[in-house]
C-alpha positions as CSV (number, residue, x, y, z in Angstrom):
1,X,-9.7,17.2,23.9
2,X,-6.1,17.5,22.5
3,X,-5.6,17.3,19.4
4,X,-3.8,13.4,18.2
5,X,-2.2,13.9,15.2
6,X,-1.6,10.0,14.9
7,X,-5.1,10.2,13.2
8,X,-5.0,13.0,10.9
9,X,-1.9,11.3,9.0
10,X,-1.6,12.0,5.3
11,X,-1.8,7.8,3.5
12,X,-3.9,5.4,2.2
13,X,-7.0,4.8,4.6
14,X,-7.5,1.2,6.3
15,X,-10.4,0.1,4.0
16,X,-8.0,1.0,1.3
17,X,-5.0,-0.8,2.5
18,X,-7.3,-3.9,3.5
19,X,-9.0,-3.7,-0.7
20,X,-4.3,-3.6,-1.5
21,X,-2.9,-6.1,0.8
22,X,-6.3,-8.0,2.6
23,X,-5.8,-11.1,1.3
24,X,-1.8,-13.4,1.8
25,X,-2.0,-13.5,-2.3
26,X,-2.3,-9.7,-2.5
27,X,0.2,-8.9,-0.1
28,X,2.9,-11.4,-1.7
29,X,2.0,-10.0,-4.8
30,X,3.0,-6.1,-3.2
31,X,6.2,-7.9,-1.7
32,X,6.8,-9.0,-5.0
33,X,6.5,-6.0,-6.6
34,X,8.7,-3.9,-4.3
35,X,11.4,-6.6,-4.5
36,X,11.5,-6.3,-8.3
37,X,11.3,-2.6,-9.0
38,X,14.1,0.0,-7.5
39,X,12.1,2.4,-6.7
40,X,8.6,3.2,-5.0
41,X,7.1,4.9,-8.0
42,X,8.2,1.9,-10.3
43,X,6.7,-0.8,-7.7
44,X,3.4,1.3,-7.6
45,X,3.2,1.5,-11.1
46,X,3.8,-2.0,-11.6
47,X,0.6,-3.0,-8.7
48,X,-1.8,-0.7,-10.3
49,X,-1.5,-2.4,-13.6
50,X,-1.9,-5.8,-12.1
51,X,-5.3,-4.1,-10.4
């Protein structure tokens, strides 16, 4: 079997993503977030300390 390396990709995994962003509330909250901040790092920042 070859080798898909669509898999193996380096990320959050989907139970992850779905624990982030499941819910419309959580993902507005990340749109939010991204909208505010300039960069990635400060977006990220600013979602974990609303976690």
């Amino acid at each position: 079997m070859a080798f898909n390396t669509i898999q193996f990709q380096h990320g959050m995994s989907v139970p992850e993503f779905i624990e982030r962003f499941g819910t419309e509330e959580q993902c507005a909250e990340a749109v939010k977030a991204m909208a505010l901040h300039t960069t990635r790092s400060e977006a990220v920042v600013a979602h974990e300390a609303h976690a």
